[in-house]
N, C-alpha and C positions, 0 to 999 in steps of 0.2 A: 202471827207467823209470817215471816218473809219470803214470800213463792215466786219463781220465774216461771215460766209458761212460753212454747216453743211452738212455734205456726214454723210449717213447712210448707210452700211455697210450689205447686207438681201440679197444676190444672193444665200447662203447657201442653196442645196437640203434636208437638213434637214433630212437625211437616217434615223436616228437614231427614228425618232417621229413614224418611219412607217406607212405613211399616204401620201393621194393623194391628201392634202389640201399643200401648203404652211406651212413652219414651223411657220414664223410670223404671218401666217394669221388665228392660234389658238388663243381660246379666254382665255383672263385670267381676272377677276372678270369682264366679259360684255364686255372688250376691245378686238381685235387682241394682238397680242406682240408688233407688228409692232407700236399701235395706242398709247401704255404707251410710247414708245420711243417719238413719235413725240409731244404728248403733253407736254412730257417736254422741248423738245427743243423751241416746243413755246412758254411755258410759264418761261422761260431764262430772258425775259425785265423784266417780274416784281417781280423779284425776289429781296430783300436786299443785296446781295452780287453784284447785274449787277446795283445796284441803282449810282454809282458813275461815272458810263459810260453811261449812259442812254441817256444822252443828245448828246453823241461824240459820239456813237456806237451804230452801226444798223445792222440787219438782212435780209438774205434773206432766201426766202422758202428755204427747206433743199432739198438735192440731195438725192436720194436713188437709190443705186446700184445693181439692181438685176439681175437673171439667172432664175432657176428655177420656172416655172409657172408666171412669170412675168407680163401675160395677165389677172391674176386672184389680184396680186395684186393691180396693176394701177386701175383694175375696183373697188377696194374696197376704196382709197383711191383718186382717180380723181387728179383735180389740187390742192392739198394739195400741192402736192411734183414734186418737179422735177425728173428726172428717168436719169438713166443712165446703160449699160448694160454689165455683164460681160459675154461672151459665155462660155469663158474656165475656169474652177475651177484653179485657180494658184497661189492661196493664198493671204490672206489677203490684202498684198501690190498690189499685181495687181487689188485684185478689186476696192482698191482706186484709181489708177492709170486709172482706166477707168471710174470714175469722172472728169478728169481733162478736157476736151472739154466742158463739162458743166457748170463747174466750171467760168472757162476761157471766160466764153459767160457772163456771171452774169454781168449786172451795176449796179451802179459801182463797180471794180471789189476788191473782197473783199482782206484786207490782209492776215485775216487770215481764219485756215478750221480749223475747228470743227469735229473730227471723232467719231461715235460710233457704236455700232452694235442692228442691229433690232431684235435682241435677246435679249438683256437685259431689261427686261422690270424696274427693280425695281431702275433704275436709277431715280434720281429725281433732277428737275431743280435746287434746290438752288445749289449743287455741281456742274453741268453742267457750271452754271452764275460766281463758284469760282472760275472752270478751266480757265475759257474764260477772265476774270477780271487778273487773273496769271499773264496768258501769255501775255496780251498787256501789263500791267502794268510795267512787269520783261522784255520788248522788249525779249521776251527768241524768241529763233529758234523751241523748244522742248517742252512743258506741257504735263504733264501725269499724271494720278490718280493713286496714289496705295492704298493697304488696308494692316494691320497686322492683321495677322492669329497664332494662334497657330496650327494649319491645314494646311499648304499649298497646298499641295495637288496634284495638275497638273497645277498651277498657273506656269505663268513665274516668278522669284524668281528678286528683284531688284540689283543690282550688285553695291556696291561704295566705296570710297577710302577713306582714315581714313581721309578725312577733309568732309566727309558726301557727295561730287559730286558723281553724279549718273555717270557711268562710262559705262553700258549695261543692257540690264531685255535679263536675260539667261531661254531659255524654259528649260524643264526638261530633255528631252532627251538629250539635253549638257551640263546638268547641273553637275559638281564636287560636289561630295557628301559633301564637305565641303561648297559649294553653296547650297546644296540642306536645309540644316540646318535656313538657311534666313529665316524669316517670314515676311519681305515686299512682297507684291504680287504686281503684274501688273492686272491691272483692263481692258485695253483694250478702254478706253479712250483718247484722245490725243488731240492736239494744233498744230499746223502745223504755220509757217510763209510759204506763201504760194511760194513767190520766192523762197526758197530753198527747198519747198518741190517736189516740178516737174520734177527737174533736177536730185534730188536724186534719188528721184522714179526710174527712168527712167535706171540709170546705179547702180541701186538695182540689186546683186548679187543671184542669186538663191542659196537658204542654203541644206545642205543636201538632204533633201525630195524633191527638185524638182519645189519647191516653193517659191514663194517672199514672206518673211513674214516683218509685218508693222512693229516690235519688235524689227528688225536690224534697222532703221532708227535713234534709240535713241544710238546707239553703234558707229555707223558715225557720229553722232553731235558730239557726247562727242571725237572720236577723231580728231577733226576738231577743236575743243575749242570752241567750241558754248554754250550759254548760256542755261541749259537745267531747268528748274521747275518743281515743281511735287506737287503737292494736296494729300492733307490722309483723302478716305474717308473711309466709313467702307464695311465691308465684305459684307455686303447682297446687296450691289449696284453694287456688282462686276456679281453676280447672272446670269451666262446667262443660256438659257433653250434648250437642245439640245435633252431631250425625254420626256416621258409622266410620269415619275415620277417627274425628275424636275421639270416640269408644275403645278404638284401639290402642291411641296413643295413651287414653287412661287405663287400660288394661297393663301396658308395661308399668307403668309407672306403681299401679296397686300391687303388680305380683312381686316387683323390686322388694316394697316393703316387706310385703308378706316372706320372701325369703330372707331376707335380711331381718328378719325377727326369728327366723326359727334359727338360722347360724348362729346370732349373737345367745341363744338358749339352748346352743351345744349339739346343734343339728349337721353332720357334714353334706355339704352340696358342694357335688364334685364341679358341676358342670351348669351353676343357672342360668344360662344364658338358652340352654336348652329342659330346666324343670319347671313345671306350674304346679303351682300349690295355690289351691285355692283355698279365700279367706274363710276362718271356722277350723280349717283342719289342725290337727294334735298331734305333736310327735314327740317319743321323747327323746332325752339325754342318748348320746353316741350310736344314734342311726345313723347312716350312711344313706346318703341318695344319692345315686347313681345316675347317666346322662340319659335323656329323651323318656322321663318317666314324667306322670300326669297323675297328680293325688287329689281328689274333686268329693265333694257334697260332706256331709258331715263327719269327715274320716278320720279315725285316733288309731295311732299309732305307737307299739311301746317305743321302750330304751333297746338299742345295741341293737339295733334288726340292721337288715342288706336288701335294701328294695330297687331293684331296676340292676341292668339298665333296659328302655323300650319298657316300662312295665306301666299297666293304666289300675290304678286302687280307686272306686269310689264308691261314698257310701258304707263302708265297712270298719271293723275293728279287727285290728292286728294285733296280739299280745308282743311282749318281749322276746327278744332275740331268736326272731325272724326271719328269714330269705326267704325274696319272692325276684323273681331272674325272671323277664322278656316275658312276663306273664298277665291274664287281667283279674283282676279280684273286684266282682260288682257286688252290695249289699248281702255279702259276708261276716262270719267271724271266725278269727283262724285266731285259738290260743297262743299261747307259749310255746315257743322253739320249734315252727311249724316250718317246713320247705316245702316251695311249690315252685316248678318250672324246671329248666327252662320251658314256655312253649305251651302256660298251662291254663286251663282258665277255670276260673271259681265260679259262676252264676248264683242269680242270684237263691239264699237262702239256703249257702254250703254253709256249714260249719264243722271246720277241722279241730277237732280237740290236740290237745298238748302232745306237741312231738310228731305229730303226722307227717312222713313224707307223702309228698305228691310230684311223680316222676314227671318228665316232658308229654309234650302230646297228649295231656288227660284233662276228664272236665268231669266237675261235678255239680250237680244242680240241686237244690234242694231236698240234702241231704245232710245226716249227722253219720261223721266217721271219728272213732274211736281212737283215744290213746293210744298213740305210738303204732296206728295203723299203719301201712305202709301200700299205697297204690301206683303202681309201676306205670310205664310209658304208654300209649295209646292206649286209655282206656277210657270208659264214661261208668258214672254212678248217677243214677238219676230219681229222685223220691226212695231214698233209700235209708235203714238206719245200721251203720255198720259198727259193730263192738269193737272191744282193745285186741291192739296186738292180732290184726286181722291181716294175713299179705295178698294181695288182688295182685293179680300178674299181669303181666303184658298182656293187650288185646280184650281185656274181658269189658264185657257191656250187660248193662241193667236194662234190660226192655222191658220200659214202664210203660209204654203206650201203643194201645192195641187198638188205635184206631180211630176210637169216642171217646173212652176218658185214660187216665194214667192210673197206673197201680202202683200200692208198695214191695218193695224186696228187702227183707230181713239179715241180716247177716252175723253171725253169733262171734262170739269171743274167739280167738285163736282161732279160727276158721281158717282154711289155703284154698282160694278161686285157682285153677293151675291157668293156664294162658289160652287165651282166646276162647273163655267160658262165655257160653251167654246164658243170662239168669232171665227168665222168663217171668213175668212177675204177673201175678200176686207168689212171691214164694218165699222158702226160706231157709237157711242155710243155717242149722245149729252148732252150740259149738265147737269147735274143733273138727269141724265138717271137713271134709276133701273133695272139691270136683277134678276130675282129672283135665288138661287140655286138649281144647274143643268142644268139652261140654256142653249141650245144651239142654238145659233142666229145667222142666217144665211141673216139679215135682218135689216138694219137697227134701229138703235132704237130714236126716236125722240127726245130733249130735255124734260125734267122733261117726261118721261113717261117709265112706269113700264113695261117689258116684262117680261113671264116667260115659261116654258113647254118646249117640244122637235118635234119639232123645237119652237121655240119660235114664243109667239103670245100676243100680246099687249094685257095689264091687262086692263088699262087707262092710261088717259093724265093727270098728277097733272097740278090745273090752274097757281100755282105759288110754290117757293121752301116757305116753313113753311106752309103750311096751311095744317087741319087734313085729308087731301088724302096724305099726305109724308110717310105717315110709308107704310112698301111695304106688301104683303102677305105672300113675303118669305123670309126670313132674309138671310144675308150674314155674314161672320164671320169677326170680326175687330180686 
């Protein structure tokens, strides 16, 4: 069986970020760095360029070579990845070269390696699938990506001979200024045959600085006569992130895509210039997003919803056809044909069933409210489980916490809270209960029976829901 095998390249302490986090274990639109690298390597198979190998050529989880804080990243990313460790900083080539026991361990063991670095986040699999397709296809020893720049910059510059063979990629600091002129870049991607990459490695010459760099290995093939290939992809995939401004300038550029993926799948975005959607999130067919809204962590989204504008979702699931206005909804789930806002916020572990309004000014926190409930303007529900067709009026509150721990508050079917009830909990309201406005019930309330005053004190019991004892003495606001 024909196997590739993927070293990622993340021992880097990252000085430059100035920070005590990992440099890949920064987030860029929801992800690590580290987390855009790996998901494109996994998603390599199904790509249109790997579709003609698909059947003859397989994968293993990828190696990642790290140093620096290493116990911070393993725990972020578990058995995703295999690990591998480099202790002493000695350049690029070596920290590949302290993949190779790992590597070497792999069944079946693969032809060829795959290298790239956990810095690069804007790399994307369809290029990844063309490099790898290259280099089995071309039997090459060598594949590498490069890009044209009119910028080159501190790019290794590609070096070749007037029949177009790649001959060396010259770093800058030995680069002849008539070198320096080139506009092929070296991207920092590569293809390894993996028998000759070990042996090389290994009696890889330290270059000036003291360093193995991976960059001489393409200068040894070529004068060995070895078959070397190369892929042209474009410049922003070259993109690695080394401080906190680059982070940012790769942050636009991820969230670009990422929006411009959900529009081209029938998403409207009124205003991107002002939405973040970070990567992972799901929306579907004729939602609307609206300007200055923020969709973050693992969030799905149906069809035909109205979300924003000013609204922060993360974390949560929103069924279809939706409005949520100036609102926040953290690790939520708001079914089918659910309104909330303006002004409103969901905490987390709310879940609104189908059809719920949720008026301005209100919050619910770790609670279940019923079908087609309806909870009106400044109000709070807090550990509470509320039934269908329930109307909570303006002003009412759940006082779940008395101090040491929280309690629950019950709330039955067709129940009316009137306005500015507050429900003293542990209690509970059965169905088709009635508090009047102002209530404060510290007392159970019976099914179909009217409480009202402070503390609350039973009006009557209606004998049935419609009969003319239904209308209450104090109204609540709907």
């Amino acid at each position: 069986m024909n196997t590739y095998a993927t070293v990622v390249l993340a021992a880097g302490k990252g000085t430059r970020m100035r920070s005590s986090l990992p440099k890949v274990l920064h987030r860029l639109a929801g992800r690590p760095l580290l987390g855009h690298v790996l998901n494109a390597i996994e998603s390599i198979p199904a790509t249109s360029s790997f579709a003609p190998l698909a059947d003859s050529v397989h994968s293993h989880r990828p190696v990642v070579v790290l140093g620096h804080e290493r116990e911070q990243v393993e725990a972020a990313f578990g058995e995703q990845c295999h690990y591998a460790l480099q202790e002493e900083q000695l350049g690029t080539g070596h920290a590949l070269l302290m993949a190779m026991d790992v590597v070497n361990s792999l069944a079946p063991l693969p032809q060829t390696v795959l290298v790239c670095y956990g810095d690069t986040p804007l790399v994307r699999p369809e290029i990844l699938a063309q490099i790898v397709a290259e280099h089995i296809q071309r039997q090459a020893t060598v594949t590498f990506l490069t890009a044209l720049t009119d910028r080159p910059s501190d790019f290794g510059r590609i070096v070749r001979d007037a029949a177009g063979r790649v001959l060396e990629i010259v770093e800058v600091k030995r680069a002849t200024p008539e070198q320096l002129k080139i506009n092929e870049i070296n991207s920092g991607v590569y293809c390894f045959d993996r028998e000759w990459l070990w042996p090389t490695l290994e009696a890889l010459p330290r270059n000036p600085s003291g360093e193995y760099y991976l960059t001489d290995l393409v200068g040894i093939a070529s004068q060995q006569g070895r078959e070397i290939a190369t892929v042209l992809g474009t410049l922003e995939e070259t993109i690695g992130v080394n401080n906190r401004v680059q982070l940012a300038y790769a942050e636009q550029l991820v969230r670009r895509r990422i929006l411009e993926q959900h529009m081209y799948a029938g998403v409207t975005i009124v205003d991107p210039s002002s939405t973040y959607i970070d990567d992972g999130v799901q929306i579907g067919q004729d939602t609307v997003i609206l300007p200055g809204t923020m969709i973050s962590g693992e969030t799905t989204i149906g069809a035909g919803c109205r979300i924003g504008p000013a609204t922060t979702i993360d974390q949560s699931v929103v069924g279809d056809r939706c409005v949520i206005q100036n609102s926040v909804v953290e690790s939520s789930t708001l079914e089918e044909g659910v309104h909330v806002g303006p002004f409103s916020h969901c905490r987390p572990g709310a879940h609104l069933a189908r059809g719920v309004y949720m008026g301005n000014f209100a919050e619910v926190k770790n609670s279940y409210l019923g079908p087609e409930t309806q909870m009106h303007h400044f109000s709070y529900v807090g550990d509470a489980t509320v039934g269908k067709q329930v109307n909570i009026a303006a002003g009412v509150i759940t006082s779940n916490y008395d101090g040491k721990q929280k309690h629950p508050t019950i709330i039955g079917d067709h129940a009316f809270v009137g306005c500015d009830t507050t429900l003293v909990a542990p209690v509970t309201v059965g169905e088709h209960g009635y508090t009047g406005a102002g209530a404060v019930v510290r007392q159970d309330v019976p099914p179909h029976a009217l409480v009202a005053g402070v503390p609350a004190r039973l009006i009557r019991v209606r004998e049935s829901a419609g009969t003319e004892q239904d209308s209450p003495v104090e109204s609540g606001n709907k």
